[in-house]
C-alpha positions in Angstrom: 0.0 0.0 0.0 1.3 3.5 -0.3 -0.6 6.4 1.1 -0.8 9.3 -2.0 -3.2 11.8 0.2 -3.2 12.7 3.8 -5.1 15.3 5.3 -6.1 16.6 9.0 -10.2 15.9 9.0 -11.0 16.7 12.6 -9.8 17.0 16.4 -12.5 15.4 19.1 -13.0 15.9 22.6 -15.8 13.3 22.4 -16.6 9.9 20.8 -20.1 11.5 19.9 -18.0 14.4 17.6 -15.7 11.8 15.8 -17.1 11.8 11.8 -19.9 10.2 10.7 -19.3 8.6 7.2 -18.7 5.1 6.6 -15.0 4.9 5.9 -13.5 2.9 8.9 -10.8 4.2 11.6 -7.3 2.6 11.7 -5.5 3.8 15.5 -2.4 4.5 16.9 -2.1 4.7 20.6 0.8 4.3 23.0 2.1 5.6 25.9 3.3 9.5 26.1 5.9 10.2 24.6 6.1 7.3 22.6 6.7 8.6 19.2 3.6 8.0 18.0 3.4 11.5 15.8 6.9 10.8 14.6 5.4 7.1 13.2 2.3 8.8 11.5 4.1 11.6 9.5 6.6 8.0 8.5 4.0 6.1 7.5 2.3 9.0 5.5 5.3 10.4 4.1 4.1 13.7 5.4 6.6 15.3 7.8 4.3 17.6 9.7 1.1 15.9 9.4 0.8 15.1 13.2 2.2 17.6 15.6 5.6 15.9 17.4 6.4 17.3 20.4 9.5 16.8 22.9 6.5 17.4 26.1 4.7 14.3 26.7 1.3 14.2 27.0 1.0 16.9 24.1 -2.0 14.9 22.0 -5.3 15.7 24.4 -8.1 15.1 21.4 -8.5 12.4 19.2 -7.1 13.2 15.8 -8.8 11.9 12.5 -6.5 11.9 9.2 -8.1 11.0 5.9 -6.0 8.9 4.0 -7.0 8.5 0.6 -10.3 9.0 0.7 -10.3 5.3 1.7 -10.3 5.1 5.6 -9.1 7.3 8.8 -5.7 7.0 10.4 -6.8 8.1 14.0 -4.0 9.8 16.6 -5.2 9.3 19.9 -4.1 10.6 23.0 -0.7 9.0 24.7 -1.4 7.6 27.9 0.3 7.0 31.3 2.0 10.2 31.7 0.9 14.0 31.4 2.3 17.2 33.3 -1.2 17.7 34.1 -4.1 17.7 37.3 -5.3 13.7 37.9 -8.5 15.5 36.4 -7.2 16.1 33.2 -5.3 12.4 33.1 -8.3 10.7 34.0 -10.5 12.4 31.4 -7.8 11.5 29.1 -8.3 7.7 29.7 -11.9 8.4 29.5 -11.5 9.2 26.3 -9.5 6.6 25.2 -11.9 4.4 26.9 -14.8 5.7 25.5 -13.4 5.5 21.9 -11.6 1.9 21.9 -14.3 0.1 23.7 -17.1 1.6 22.3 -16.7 3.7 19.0 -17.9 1.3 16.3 -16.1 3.4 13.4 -12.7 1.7 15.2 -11.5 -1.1 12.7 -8.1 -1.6 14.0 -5.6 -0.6 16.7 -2.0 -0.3 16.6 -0.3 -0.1 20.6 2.7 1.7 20.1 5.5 0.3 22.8 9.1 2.1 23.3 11.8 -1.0 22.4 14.6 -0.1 24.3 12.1 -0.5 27.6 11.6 -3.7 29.5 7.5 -4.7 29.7 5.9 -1.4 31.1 2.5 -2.6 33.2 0.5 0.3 32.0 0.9 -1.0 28.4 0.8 -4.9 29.9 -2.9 -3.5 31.2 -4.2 -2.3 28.1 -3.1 -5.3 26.0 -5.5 -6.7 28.8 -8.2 -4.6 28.5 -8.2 -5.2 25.0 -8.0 -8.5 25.0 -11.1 -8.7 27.4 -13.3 -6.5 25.1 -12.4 -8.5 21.9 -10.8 -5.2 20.3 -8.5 -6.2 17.7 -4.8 -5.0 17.7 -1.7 -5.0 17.1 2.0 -3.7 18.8 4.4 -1.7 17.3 8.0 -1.7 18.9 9.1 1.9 17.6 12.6 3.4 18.6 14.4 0.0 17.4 17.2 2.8 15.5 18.5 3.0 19.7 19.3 -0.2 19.7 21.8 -3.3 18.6 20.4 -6.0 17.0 21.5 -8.1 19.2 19.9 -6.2 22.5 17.0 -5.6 19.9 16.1 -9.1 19.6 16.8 -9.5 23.3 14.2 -6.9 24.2 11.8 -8.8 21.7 12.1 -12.1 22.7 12.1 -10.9 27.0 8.6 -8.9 25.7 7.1 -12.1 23.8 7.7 -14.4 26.7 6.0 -11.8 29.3 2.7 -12.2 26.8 3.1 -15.7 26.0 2.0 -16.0 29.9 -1.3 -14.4 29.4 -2.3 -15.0 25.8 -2.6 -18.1 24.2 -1.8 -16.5 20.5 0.2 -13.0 20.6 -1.2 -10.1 18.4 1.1 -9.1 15.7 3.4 -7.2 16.0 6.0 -5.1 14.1 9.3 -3.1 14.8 9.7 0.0 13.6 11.9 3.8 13.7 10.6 6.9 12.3 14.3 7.9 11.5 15.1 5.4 9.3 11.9 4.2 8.1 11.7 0.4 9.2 8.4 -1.5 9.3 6.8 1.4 6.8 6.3 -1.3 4.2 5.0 -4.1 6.9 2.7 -1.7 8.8 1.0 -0.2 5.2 0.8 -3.5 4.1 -1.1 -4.8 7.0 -3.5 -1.7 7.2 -3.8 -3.0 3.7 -4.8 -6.4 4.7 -7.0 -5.3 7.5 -9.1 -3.1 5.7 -10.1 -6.0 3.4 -11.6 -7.8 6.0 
């Protein structure tokens, strides 16, 4: 797949504001700071498309990119940590919340997981919490340009065997870095692959 037209649609505060046609929402989500806005303008060939920010916590809405006319690539809000009141950071995972679980325009979700870090239990949780609603998704190890191969496929291996003991098949998954481009191909071509389905 390659992505030929990108364009900012909307920002939501709330699931009920999120578009109403029939094209169907592909997600990225991760923990802050993840570089989840860095992996969107990669994968759209679009530098500034989504805002990247060196202060965690900067994406607050979720963010709706037409791509193609086809379907949405959706930008939602990082979570786990936020320089902000626990009021804010809970509304945050409300949103979330309220959008993975329950928005039915939500075809596919990619969890976006740093892969120089060992297992984090906030992201261990949501893979639960997906798994326990049925949501389907899939994780995408970004960063992997700050690390050896060797300590790469370390990481990987250490982070497969921590799912292996809760899940019975592991989602897919993909490794990726913005700076260099890996998993561009892999990631488009599964987006390509999910939308058929």
């Amino acid at each position: 797949m390659q992505i030929h037209k990108a364009e900012f649609r909307c920002s939501s505060e709330r699931v009920a504001q999120v578009p109403k046609d029939e094209l169907r929402d592909i997600a990225f989500i991760g923990r802050s700071n993840v570089g989840k806005s860095s992996l969107i303008n990669m994968l759209t060939g679009r530098k500034g498309l989504a805002k990247v920010s060196g202060t965690p916590g900067k994406t607050r809405l979720i963010n709706h990119f037409r791509i193609d006319d086809a379907w949405y690539l959706v930008d939602l809000p990082g979570y786990g940590y936020a320089r902000t009141s626990k009021t804010v950071r809970s509304d945050f995972s409300k949103l979330i919340t309220d959008y993975v679980l329950r928005c039915e325009r939500l075809h596919f979700l990619f969890v976006l997981v740093d892969a120089r870090l060992e297992p984090q239990k906030i992201d261990l949780r949501f893979f639960e919490l997906l798994g326990a609603n049925g949501i389907p998704f899939g994780i995408i190890f970004t960063k992997a340009d700050k690390l050896s191969k060797a300590q790469l496929e370390k990481n990987l291996a250490h982070y497969h065997d921590i799912l292996s003991e809760q899940w019975e098949e592991l989602p897919p998954s993909f490794v990726s870095s913005s700076e260099r481009g890996t998993g561009r191909d892999e990631i488009l071509a599964y987006i390509a692959h999910c939308l058929t389905l």
